[in-house]
N, C-alpha and C positions, 0 to 999 in steps of 0.2 A: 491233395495238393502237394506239389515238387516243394524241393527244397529249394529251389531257384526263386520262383513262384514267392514266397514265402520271405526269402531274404529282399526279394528285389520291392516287395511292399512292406519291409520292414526300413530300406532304406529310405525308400515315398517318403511314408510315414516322418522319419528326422529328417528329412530335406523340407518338407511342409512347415512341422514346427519349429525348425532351426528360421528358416525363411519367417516363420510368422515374431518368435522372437527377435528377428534383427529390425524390422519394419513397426513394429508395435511395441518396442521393448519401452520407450517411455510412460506409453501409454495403461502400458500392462505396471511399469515399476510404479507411476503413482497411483495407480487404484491400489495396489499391495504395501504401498508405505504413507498413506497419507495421513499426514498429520495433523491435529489441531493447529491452526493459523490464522490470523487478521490482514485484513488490508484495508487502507486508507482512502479515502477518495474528497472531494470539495467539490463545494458550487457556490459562488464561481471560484475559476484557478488566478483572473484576472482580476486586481481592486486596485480602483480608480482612485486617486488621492489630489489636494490639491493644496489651501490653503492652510497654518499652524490651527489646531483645532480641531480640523476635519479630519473625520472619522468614516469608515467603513468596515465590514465587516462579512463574511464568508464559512458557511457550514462546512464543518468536516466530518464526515460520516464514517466511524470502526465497524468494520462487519465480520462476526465469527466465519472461519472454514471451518469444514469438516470438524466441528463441536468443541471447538474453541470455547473457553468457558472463564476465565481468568479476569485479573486487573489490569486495566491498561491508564500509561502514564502517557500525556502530551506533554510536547514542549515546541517551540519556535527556534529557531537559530538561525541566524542571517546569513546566506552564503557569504557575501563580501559585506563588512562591516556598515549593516544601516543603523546609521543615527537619524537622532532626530523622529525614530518613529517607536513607540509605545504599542507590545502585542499583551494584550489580555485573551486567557482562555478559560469558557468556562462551558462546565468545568475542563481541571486540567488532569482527572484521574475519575475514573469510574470503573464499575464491574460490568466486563462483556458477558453476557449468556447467551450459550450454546444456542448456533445459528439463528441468532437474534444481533441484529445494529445500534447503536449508541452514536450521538452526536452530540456535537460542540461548537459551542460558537470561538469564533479566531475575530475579537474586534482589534483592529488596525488604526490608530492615531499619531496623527503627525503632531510630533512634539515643538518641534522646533525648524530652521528655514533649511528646506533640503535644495538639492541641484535637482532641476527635473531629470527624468528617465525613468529607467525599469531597473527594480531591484530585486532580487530572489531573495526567496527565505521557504527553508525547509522547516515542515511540520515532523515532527516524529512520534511514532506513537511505539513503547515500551512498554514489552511484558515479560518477567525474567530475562532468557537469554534471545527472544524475539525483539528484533527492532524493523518496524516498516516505516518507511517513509515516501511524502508527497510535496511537489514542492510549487510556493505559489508565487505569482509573480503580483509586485508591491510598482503601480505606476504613477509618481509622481506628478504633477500638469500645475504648471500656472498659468 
């Protein structure tokens, strides 16, 4: 084999992987760094509300990534300031295990006389310096 021969499939060769690194590099950096992780999800995203009383209520389900194994803390916060409406969770801290899901109920109570409409409020779910959050929408009706 020539030394032409030789260098000219040596270049192939980094032109291939250089090419495969540019087109797969995300794909290739998160198999190489992935991290234990959770994310959040709900059913439903939408609860229906109406009269002072009335209560509803919606599952939120924590699910380990990649062996995720930790405590995780919930809390609610209202994008734009809802009164008038009362969030219970329960629970609102549990132990996630490794690629295994944990839920919680989000019950929803109207305290007192709201304006109708649609109000947002985010869920969060906290573990040390991980924070995920999902966000549900709270619909008023008289």
């Amino acid at each position: 084999m020539s030394k032409k021969s030789v260098v000219a499939k040596i270049i192939i060769a980094i032109f291939v992987v250089s090419a495969m690194l540019y087109f797969y590099s995300d794909y290739i950096l998160g198999i190489l760094t992935a991290r234990p992780d959770f994310q959040l999800s709900a059913s439903p995203t939408l609860i229906r509300l109406g009269y002072v009383g009335s209560s509803n209520a919606t599952v939120i389900v924590v699910k380990s990534i990649n062996g995720f194994d930790s405590n995780v803390k919930l809390n609610v916060k209202p994008v734009f300031g809802v009164l008038g409406v009362k969030f219970t969770l329960n629970p609102s801290e549990f132990h996630l295990r490794a690629n295994e899901e944990g839920a919680c109920m989000l019950k929803i109570e109207v305290t007192s006389n709201m304006m109708p409409g649609q109000y947002i409020i985010d869920v969060s779910g906290i573990s040390g310096n991980l924070t995920r959050t999902i966000r549900i929408t709270v619909e008023i009706l008289y």
